[in-house]
Every structure is written in structure tokens, then in C-alpha cells.
MOPAC internal coordinates of N, CA, C and O (Angstrom, degrees):
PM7 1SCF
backbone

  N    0.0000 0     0.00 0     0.00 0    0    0    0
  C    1.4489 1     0.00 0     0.00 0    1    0    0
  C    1.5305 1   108.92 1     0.00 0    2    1    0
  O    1.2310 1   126.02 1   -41.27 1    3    2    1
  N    1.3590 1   106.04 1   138.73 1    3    2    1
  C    1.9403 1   111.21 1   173.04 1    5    3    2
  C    1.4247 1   101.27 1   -74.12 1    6    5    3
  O    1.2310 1   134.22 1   -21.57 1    7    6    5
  N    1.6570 1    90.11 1   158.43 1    7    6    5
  C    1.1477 1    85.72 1   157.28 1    9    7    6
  C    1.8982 1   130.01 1  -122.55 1   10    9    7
  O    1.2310 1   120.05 1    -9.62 1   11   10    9
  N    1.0608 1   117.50 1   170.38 1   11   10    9
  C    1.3819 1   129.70 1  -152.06 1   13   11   10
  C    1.7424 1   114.56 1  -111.21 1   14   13   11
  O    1.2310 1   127.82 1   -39.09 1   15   14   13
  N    1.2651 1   102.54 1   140.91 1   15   14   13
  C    1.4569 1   104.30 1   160.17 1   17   15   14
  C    1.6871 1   114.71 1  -104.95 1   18   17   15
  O    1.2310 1   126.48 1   -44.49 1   19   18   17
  N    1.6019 1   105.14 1   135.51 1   19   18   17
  C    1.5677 1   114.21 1   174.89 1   21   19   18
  C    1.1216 1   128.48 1   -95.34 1   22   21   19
  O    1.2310 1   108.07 1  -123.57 1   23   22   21
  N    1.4098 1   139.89 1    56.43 1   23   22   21
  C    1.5476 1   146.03 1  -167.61 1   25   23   22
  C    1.4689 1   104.46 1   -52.66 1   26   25   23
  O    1.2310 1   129.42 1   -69.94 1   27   26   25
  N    1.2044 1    99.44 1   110.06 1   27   26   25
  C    1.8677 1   108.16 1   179.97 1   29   27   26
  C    1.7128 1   103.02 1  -121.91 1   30   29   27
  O    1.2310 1   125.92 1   -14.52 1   31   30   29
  N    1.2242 1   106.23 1   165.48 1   31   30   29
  C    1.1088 1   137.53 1   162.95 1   33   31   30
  C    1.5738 1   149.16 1   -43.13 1   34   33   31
  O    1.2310 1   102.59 1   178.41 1   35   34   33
  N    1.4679 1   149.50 1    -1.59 1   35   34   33
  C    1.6085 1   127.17 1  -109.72 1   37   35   34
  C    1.0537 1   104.06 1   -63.41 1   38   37   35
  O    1.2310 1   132.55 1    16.74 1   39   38   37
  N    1.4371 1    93.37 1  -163.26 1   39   38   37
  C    1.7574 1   130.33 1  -172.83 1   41   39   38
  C    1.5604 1    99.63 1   -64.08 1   42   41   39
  O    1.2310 1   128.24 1   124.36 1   43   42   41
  N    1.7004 1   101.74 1   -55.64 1   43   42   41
  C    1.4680 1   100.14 1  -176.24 1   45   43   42
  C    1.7182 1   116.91 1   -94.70 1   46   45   43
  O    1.2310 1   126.68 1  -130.41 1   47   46   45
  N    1.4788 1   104.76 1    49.59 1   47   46   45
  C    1.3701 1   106.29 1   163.43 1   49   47   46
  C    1.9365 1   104.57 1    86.41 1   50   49   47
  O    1.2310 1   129.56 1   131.60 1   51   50   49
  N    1.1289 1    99.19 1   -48.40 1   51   50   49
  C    1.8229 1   107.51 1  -167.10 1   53   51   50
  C    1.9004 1    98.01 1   -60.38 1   54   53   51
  O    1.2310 1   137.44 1   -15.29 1   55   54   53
  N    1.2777 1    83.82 1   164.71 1   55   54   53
  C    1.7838 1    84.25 1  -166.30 1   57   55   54
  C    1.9789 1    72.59 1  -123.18 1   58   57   55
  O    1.2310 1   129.29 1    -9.25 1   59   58   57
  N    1.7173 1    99.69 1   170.75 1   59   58   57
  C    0.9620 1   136.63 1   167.55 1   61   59   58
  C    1.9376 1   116.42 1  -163.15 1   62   61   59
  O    1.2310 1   127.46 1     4.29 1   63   62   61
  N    1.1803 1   103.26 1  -175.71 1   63   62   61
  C    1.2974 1   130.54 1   179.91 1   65   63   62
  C    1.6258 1   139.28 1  -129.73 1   66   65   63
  O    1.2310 1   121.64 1   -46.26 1   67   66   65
  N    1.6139 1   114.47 1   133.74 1   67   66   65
  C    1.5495 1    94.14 1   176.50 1   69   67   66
  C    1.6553 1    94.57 1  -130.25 1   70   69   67
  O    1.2310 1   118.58 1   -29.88 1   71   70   69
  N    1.5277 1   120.31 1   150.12 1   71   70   69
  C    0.9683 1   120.57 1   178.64 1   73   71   70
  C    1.9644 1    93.44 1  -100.15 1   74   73   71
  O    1.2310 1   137.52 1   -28.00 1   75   74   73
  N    1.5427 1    83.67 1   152.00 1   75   74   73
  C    1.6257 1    87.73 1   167.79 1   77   75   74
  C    1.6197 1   114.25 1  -161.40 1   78   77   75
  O    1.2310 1   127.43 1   -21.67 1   79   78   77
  N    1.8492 1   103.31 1   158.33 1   79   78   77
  C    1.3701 1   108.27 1  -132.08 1   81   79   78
  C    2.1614 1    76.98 1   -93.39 1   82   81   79
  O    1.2310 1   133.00 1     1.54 1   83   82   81
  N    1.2009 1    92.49 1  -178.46 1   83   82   81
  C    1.4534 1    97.89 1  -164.06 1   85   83   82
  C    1.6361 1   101.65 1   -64.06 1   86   85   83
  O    1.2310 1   119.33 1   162.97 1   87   86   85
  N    1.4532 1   118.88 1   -17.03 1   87   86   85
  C    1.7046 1   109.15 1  -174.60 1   89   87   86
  C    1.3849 1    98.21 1   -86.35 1   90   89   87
  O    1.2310 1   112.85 1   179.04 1   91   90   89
  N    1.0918 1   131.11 1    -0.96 1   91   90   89
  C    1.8266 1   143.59 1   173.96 1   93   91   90
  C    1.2840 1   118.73 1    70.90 1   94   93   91
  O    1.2310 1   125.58 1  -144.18 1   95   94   93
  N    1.7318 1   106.89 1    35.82 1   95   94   93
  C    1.1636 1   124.90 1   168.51 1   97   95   94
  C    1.5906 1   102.90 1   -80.95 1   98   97   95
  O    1.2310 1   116.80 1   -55.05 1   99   98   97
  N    2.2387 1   123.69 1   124.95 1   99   98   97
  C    1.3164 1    88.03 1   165.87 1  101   99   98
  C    1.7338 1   132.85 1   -82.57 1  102  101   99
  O    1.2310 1   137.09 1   -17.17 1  103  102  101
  N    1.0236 1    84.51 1   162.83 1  103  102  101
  C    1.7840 1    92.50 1  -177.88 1  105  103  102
  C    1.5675 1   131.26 1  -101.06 1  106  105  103
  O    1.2310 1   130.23 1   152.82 1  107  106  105
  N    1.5524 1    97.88 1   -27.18 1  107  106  105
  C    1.3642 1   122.87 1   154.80 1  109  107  106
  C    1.5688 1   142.68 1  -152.54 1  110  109  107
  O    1.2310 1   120.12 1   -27.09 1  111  110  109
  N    1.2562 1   117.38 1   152.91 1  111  110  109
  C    1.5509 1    89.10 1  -159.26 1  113  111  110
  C    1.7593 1    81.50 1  -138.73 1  114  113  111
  O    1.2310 1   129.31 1   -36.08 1  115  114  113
  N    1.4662 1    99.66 1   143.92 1  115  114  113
  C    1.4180 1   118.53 1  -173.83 1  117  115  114
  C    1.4607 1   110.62 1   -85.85 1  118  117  115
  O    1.2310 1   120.11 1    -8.27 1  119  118  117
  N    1.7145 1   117.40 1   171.73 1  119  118  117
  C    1.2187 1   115.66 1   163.79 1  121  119  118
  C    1.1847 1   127.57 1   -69.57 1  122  121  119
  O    1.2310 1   114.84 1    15.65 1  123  122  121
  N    1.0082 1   127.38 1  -164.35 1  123  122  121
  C    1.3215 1   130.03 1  -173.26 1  125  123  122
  C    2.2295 1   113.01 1   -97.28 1  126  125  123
  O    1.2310 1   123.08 1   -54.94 1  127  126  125
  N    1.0784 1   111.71 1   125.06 1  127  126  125
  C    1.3098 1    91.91 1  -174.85 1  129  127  126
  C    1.8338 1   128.54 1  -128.90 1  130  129  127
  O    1.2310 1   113.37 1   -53.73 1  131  130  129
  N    1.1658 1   130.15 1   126.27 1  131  130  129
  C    1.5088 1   127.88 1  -141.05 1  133  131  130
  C    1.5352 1    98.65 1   -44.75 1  134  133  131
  O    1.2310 1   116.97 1   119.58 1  135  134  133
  N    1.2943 1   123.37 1   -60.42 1  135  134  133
  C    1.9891 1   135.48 1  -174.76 1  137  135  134
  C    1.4694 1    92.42 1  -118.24 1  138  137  135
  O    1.2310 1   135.31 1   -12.41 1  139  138  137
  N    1.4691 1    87.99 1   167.59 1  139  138  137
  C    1.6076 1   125.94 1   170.54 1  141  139  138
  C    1.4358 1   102.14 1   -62.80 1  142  141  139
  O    1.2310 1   108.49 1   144.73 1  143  142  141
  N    1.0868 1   139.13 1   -35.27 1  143  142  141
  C    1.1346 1   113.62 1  -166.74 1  145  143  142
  C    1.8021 1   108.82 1   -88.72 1  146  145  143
  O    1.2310 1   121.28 1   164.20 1  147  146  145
  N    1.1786 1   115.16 1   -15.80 1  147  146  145
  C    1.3444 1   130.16 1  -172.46 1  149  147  146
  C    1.9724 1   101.87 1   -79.50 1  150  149  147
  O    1.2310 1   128.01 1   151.88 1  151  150  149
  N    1.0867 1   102.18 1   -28.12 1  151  150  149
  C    1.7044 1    92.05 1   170.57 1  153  151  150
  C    1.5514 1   123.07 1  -129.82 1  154  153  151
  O    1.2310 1   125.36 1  -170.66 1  155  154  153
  N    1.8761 1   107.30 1     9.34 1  155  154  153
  C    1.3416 1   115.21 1   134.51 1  157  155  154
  C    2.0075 1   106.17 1   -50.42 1  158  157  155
  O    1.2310 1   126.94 1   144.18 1  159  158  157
  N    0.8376 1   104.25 1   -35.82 1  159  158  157
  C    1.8659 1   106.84 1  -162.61 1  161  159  158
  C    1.8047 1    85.29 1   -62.16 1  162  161  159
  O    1.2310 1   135.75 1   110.03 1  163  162  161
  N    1.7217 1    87.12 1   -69.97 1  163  162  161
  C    1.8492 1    90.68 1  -165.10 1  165  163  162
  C    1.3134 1   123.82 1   -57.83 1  166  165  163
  O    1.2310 1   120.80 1  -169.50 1  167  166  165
  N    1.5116 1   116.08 1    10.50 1  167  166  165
  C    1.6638 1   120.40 1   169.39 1  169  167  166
  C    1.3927 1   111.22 1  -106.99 1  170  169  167
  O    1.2310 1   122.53 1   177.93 1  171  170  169
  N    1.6292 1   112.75 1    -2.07 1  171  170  169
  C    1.4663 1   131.03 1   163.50 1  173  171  170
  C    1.2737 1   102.04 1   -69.09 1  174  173  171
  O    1.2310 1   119.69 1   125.29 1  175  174  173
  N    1.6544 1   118.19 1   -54.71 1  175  174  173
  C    1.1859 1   115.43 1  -146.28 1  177  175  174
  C    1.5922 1   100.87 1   -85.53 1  178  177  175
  O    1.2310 1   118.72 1   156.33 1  179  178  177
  N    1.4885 1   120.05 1   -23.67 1  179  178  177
  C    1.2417 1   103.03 1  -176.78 1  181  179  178
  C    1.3217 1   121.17 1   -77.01 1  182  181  179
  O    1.2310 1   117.77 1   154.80 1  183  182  181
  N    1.6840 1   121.84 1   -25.20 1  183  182  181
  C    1.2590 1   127.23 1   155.60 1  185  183  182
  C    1.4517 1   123.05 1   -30.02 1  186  185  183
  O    1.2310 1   125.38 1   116.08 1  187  186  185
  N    1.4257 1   107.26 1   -63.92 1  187  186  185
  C    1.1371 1   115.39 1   158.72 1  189  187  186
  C    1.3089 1   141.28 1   -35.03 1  190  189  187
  O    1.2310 1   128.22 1   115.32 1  191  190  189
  N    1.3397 1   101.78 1   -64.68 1  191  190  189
  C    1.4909 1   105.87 1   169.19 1  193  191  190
  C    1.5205 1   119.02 1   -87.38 1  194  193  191
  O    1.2310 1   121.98 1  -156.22 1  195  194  193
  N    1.1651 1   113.82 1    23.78 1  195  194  193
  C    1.9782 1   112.80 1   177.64 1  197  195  194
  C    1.6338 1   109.08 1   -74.89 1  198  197  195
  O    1.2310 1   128.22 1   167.77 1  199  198  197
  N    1.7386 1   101.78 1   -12.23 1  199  198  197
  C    1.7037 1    79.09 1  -163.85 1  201  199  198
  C    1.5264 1    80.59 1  -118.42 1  202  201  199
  O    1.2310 1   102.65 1  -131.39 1  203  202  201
  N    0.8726 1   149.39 1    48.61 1  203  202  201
  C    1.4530 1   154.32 1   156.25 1  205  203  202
  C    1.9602 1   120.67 1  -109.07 1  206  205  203
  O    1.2310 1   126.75 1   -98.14 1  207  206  205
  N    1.7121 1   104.62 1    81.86 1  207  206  205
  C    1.4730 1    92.22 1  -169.64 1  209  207  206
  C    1.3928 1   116.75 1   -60.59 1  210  209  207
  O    1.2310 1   114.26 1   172.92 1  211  210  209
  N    1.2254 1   128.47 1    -7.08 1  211  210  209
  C    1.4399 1   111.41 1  -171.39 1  213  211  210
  C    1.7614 1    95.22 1   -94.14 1  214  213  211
  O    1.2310 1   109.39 1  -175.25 1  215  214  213
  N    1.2152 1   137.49 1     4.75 1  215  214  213
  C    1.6809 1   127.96 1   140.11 1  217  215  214
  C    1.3015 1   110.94 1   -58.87 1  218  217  215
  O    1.2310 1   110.03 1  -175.96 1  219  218  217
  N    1.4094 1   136.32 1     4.04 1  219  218  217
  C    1.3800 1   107.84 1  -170.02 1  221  219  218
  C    2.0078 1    95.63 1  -108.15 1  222  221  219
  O    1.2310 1   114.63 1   -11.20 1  223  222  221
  N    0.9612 1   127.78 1   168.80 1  223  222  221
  C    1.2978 1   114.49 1   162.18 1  225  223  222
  C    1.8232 1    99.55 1  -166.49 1  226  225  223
  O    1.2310 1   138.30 1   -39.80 1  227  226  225
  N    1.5737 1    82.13 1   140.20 1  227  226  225
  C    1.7047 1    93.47 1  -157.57 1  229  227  226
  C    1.5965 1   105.93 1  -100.27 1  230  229  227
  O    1.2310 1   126.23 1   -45.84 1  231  230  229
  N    1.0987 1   105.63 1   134.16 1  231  230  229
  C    1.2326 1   117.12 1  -162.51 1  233  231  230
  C    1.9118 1   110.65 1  -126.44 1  234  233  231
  O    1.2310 1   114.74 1   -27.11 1  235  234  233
  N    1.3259 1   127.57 1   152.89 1  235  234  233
  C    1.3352 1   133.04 1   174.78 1  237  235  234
  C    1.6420 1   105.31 1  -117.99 1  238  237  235
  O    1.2310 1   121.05 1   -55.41 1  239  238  237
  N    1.5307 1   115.60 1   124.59 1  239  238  237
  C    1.4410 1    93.81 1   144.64 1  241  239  238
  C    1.1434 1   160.67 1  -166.26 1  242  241  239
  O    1.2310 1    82.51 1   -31.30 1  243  242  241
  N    0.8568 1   172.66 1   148.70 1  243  242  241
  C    1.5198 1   152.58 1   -11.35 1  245  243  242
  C    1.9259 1   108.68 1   -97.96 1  246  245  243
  O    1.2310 1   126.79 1  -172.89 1  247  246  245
  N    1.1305 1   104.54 1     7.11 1  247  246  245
  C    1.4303 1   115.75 1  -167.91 1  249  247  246
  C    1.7274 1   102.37 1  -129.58 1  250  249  247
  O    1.2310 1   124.08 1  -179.04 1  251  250  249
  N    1.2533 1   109.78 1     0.96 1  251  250  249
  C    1.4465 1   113.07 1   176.08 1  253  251  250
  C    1.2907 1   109.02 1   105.09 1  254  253  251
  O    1.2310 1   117.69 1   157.68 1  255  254  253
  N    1.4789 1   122.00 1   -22.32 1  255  254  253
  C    1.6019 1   110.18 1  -158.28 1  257  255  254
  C    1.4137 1   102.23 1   -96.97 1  258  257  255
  O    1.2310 1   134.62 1   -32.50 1  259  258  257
  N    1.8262 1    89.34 1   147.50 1  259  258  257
  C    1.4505 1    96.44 1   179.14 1  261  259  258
  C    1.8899 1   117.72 1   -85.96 1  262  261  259
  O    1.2310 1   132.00 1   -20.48 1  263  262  261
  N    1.4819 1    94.44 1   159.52 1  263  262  261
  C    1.4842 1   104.62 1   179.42 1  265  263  262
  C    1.8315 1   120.22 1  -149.54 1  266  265  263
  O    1.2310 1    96.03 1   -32.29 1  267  266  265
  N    0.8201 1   159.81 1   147.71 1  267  266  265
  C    1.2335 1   134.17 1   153.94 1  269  267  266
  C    1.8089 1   103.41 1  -125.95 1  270  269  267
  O    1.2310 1   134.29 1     2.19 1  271  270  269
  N    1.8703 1    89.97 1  -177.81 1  271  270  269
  C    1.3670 1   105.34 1  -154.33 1  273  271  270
  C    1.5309 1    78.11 1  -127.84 1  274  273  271
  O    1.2310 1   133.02 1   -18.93 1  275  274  273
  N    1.9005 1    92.44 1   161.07 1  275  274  273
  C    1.6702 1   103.55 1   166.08 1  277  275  274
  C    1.6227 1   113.88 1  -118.75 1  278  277  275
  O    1.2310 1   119.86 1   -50.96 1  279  278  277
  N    1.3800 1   117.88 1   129.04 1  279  278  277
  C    1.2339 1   107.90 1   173.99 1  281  279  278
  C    1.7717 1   125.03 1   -98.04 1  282  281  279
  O    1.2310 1   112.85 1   -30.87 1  283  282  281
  N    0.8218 1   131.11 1   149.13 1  283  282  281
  C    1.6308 1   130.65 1  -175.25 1  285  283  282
  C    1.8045 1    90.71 1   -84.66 1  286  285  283
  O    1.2310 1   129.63 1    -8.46 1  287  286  285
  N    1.7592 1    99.03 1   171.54 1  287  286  285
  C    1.4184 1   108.51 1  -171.03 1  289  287  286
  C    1.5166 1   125.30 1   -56.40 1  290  289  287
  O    1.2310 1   127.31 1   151.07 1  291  290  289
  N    1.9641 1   103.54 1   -28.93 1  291  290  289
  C    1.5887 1   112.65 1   162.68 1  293  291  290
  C    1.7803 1   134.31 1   -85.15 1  294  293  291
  O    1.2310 1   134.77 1  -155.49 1  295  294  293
  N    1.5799 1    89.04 1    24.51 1  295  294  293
  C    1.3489 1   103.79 1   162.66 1  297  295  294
  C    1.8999 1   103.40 1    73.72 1  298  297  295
  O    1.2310 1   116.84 1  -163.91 1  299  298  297
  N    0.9727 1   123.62 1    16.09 1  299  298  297
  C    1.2183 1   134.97 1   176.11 1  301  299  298
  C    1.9800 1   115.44 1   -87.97 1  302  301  299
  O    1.2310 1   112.02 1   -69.38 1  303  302  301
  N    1.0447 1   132.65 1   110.62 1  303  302  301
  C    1.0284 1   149.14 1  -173.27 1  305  303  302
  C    1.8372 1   103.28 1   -52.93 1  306  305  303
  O    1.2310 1   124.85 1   -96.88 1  307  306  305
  N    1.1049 1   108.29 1    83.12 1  307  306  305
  C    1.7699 1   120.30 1   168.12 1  309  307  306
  C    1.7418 1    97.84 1   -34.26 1  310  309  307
  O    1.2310 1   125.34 1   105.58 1  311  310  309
  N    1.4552 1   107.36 1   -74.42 1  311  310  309
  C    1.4953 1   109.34 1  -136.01 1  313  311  310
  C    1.7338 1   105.91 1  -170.18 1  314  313  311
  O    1.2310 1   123.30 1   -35.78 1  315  314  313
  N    1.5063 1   111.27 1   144.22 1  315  314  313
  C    1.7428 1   111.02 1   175.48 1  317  315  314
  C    1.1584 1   103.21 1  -124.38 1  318  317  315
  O    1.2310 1   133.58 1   -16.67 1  319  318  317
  N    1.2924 1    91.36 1   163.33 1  319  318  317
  C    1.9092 1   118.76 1   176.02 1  321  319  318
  C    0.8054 1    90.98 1   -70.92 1  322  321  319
  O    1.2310 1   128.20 1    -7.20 1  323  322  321
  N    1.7952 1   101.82 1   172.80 1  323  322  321
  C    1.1701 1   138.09 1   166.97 1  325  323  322
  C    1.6442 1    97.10 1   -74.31 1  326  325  323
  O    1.2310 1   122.23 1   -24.40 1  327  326  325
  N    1.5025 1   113.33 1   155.60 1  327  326  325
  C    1.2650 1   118.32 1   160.20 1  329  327  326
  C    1.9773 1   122.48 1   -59.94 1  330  329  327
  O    1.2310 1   117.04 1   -44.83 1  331  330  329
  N    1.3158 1   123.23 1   135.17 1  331  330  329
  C    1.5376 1   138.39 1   156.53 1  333  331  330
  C    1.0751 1   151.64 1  -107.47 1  334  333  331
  O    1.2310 1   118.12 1   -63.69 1  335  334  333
  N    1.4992 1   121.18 1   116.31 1  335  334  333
  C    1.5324 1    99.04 1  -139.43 1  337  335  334
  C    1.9667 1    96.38 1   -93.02 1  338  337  335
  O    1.2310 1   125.91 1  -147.69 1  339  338  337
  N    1.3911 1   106.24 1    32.31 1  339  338  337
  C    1.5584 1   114.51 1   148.70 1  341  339  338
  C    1.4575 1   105.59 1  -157.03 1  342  341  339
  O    1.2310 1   133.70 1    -8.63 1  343  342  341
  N    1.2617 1    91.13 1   171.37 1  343  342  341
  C    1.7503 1   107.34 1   161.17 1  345  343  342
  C    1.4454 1   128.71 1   -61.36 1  346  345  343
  O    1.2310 1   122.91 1   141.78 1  347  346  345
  N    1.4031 1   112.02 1   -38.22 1  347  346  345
  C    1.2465 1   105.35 1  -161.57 1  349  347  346
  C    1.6166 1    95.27 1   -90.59 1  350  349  347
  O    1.2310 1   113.56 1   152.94 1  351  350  349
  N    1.3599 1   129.78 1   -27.06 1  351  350  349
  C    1.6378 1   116.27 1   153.51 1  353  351  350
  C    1.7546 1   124.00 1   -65.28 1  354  353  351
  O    1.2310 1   132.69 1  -179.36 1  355  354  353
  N    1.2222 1    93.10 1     0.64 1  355  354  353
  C    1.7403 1    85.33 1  -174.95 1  357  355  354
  C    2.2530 1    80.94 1  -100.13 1  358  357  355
  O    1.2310 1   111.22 1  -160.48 1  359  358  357
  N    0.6954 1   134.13 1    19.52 1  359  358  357
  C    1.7829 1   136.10 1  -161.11 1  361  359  358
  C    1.4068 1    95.22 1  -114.22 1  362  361  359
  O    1.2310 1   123.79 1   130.16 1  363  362  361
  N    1.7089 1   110.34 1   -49.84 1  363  362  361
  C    1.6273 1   124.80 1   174.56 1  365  363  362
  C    1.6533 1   104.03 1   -61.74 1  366  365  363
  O    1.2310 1   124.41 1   138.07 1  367  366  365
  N    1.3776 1   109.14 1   -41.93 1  367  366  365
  C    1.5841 1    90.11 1  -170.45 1  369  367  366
  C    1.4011 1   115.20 1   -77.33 1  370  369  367
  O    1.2310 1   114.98 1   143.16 1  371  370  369
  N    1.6269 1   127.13 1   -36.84 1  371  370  369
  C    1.3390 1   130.65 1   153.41 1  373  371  370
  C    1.5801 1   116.60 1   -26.98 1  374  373  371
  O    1.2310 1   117.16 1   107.07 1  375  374  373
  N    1.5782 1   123.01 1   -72.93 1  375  374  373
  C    1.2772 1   110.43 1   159.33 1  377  375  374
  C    1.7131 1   130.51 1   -47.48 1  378  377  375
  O    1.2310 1   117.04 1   139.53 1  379  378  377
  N    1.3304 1   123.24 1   -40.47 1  379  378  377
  C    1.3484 1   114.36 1   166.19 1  381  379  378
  C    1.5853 1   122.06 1   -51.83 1  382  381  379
  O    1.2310 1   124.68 1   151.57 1  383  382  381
  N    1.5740 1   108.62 1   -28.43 1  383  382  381
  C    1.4554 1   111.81 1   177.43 1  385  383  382
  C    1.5996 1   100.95 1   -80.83 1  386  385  383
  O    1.2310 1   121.54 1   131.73 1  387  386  385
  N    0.9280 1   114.67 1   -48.27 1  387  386  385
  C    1.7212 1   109.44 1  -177.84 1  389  387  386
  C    1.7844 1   109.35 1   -50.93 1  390  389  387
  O    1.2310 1   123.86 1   152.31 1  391  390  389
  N    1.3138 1   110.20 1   -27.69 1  391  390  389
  C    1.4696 1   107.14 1  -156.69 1  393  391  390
  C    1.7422 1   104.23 1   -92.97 1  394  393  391
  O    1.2310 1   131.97 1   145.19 1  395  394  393
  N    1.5036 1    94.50 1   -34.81 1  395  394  393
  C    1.3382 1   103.14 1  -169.60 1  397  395  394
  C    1.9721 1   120.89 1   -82.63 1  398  397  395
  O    1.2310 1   133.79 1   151.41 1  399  398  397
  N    1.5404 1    90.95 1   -28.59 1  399  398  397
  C    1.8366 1   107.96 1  -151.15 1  401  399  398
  C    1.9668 1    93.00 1   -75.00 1  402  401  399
  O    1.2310 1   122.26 1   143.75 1  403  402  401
  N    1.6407 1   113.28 1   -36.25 1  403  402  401
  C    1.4074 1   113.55 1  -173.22 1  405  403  402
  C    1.8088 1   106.67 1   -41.58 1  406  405  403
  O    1.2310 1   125.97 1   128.16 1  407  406  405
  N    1.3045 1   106.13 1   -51.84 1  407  406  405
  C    1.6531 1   114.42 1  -138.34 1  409  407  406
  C    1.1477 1    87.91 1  -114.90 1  410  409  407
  O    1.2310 1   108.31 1  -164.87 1  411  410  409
  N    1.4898 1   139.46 1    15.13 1  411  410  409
  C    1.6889 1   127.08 1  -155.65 1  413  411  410
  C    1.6954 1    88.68 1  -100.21 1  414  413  411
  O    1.2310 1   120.04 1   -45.51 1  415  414  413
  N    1.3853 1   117.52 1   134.49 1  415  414  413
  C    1.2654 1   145.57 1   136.82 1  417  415  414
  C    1.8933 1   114.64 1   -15.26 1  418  417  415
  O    1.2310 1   121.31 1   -38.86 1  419  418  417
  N    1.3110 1   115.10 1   141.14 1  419  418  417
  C    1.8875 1    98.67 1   172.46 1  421  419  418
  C    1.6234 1   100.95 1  -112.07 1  422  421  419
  O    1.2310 1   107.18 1   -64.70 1  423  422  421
  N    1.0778 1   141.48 1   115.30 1  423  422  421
  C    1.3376 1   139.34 1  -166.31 1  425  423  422
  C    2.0229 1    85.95 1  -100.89 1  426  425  423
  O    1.2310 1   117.55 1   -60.00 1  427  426  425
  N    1.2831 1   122.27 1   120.00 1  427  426  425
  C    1.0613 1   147.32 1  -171.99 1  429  427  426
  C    1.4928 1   106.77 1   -94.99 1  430  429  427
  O    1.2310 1   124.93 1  -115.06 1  431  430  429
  N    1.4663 1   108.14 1    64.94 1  431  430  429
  C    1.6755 1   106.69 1  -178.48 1  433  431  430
  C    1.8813 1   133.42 1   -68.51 1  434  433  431
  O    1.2310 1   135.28 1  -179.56 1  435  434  433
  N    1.8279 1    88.03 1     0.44 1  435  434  433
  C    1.1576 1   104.46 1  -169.37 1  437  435  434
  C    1.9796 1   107.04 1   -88.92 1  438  437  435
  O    1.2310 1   125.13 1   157.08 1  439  438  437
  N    0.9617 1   107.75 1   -22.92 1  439  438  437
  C    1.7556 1   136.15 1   157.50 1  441  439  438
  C    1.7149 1    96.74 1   -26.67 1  442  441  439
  O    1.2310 1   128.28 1   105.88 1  443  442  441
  N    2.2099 1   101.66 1   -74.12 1  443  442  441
  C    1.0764 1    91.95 1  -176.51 1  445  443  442
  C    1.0505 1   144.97 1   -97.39 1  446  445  443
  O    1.2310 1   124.61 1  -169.75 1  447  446  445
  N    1.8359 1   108.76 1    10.25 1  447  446  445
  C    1.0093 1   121.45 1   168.67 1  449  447  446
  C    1.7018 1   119.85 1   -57.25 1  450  449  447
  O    1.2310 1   131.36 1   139.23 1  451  450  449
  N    1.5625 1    95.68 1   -40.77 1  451  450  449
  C    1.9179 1   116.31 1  -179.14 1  453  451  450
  C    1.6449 1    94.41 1   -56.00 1  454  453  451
  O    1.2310 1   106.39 1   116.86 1  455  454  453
  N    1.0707 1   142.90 1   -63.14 1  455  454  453
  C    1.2719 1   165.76 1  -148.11 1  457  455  454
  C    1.8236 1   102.77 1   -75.97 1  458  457  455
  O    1.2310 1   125.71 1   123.34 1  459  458  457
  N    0.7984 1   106.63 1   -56.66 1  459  458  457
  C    1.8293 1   118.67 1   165.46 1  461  459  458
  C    1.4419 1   112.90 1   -55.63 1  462  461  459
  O    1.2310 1   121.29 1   145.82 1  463  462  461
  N    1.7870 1   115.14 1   -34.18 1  463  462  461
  C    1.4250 1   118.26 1  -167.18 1  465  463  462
  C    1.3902 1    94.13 1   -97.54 1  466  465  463
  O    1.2310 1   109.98 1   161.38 1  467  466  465
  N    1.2742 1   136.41 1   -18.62 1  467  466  465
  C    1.3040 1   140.26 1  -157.24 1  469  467  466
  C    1.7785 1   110.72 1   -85.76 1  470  469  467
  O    1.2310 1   129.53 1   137.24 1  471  470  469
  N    1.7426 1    99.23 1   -42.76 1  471  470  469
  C    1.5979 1   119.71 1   170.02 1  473  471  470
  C    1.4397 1   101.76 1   -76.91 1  474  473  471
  O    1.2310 1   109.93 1   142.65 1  475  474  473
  N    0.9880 1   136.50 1   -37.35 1  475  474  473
  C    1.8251 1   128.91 1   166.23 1  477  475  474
  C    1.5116 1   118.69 1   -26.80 1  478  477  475
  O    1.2310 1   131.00 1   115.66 1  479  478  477
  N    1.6045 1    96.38 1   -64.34 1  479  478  477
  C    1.6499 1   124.51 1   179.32 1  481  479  478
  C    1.4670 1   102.45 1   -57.43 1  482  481  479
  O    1.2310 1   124.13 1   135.55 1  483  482  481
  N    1.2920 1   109.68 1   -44.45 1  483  482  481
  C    1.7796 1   100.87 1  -178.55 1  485  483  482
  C    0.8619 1   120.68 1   -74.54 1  486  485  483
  O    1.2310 1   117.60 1   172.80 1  487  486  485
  N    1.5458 1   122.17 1    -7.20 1  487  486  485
  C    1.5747 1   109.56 1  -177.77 1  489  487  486
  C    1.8361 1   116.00 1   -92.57 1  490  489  487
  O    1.2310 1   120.10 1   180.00 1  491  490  489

């Protein structure tokens, strides 16, 4: 199974993203972004930048565990891992993002969020 990005919604209006690997564990989860169209972009950019290792940069923190972040070409921080309670699994998830983020599908959960809020009103 591929894996997928889930463009959702929040609480406070801002949308974000999580990529996930084909067992539908996520693998990365984006910032937060004002509209849809602003992190439609940043699920461009991580495509983009998945097969570029020097976007990845590995980071520990404050409790020891490793994680890293992806940056786009203007040095702006895309999106972080999940926390690892080593390095050499936080190495697997870097490659799972490289392998998965090129070819991954955008599953538009915000569609059914509208659609869920829409049958609310009708009832």
C-alpha cells in the first residue's frame, strides 16, 4: 500500500497535513497553514523536496529523542517527525518520507469534514 497525505482542517480554522507510510502509521506532520491553498503548496513542496537529503535535518529533543524536520528550498521549515526513541529509527522514517512523499496521493479530509457539517445543519 502507498502512502498518503491527509489535509485536514483544525479547531482553529488553520489547516495542516500528515503524511503517512502505507501501514498508516503517520510519518510526518506539517505546520500549520492559514487556507487550503497555502498547504496544498506545502504538500507540493514536500514532494518535492523528499528526495533531497540535505532537506532533512536531524534533530534531538530536550528529552534525548530524536526527530527531524524538512525544510523547502527558502530554508523555511515544511514539517516534523514523529518523535524516536533512537536515531537509527528516526533514519527509517527519513527514508520512509523520501520513498513515500514523491508519489503519495492527497486524501482531502477537509471535503468530509464540510459534508459532516453540512448534514448537522439538515437535521
Amino acid at each position: 500500500m502507498a502512502g498518503k497525505f491527509e489535509l485536514k482542517k483544525g479547531r482553529t480554522g488553520k489547516f495542516s497535513f500528515n503524511l503517512k507510510a502505507g501501514n498508516g502509521q503517520v510519518i510526518f506532520t506539517s505546520q500549520s497553514y492559514a487556507d487550503k491553498r497555502a498547504a496544498n503548496a506545502g504538500i507540493k513542496s514536500v514532494k518535492t523536496n523528499a528526495s533531497k537529503a540535505e532537506r532533512f535535518e536531524r534533530k534531538s529533543s530536550t528529552k534525548g529523542q530524536a526527530y527531524f524536520t524538512m525544510t523547502a528550498t527558502n530554508g523555511q521549515v515544511i514539517g516534523k517527525s514523529q518523535m524516536y526513541t533512537s536515531a537509527p529509527g528516526m533514519e527509517k522514517g527519513i527514508q520512509s518520507v523520501m520513498k513515500n512523499a514523491p508519489g503519495a496521493e492527497t486524501v482531502d479530509l477537509t471535503a468530509a469534514d464540510a459534508g459532516k457539517q453540512k448534514s448537522k445543519k439538515g437535521k
